[in-house]
C-alpha positions, 0 to 999 in steps of 0.5 A: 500500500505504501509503494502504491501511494508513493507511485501515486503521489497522493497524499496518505494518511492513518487516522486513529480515531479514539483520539477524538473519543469524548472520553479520550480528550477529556482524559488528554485535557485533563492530563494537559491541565496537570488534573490527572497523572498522565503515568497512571496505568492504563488497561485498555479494554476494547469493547465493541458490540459488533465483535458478537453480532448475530447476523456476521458471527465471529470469525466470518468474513465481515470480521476478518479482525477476529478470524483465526487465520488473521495472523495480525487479528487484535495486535495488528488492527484493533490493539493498535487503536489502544497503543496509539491512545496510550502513547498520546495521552502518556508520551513514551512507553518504559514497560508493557504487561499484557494478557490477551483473552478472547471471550466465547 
């Protein structure tokens, strides 16, 4: 995609979006304002309800996110929305500590 974009030579760009959540610019504008501690711990959690609908079932094509045969899956779409939250409300990153679990 980025060889594309370069032959094409318009301009390109990735958006995360949770950035713009209400509750993710409070949390920034308060950090800003020294009202809340940007070194605090943060366990992200994705919680979207169109990971369980009943009409495209986990796993099936319109989820490609959440198929076992998604060698990215979580960490190479969805997980990058939490790192990218984390990084802009905290700056630099020192250590991580995760568990990943999936919900049947």
């Amino acid at each position: 995609m980025v060889q594309a974009n370069r032959e094409a030579g318009v301009p390109n760009m990735v958006w995360y979006n949770y950035r713009r959540a209400p509750a993710v610019t409070l949390a920034k504008q308060l950090i800003e304002r020294d009202a809340l501690d940007a070194s605090s711990i943060i366990e992200p959690k994705f919680l979207q309800d169109w990971t369980i609908s009943r009409i495209c079932r986990r796993g099936g094509a319109g989820l490609w996110r959440l198929d076992v045969m998604c060698w990215q899956r979580r960490s190479g779409d969805l997980l990058a929305h939490c790192i990218d939250t984390a990084l802009w409300l905290n700056g630099g990153i020192d250590k991580v500590s995760a568990v990943t679990e999936d919900l049947h």
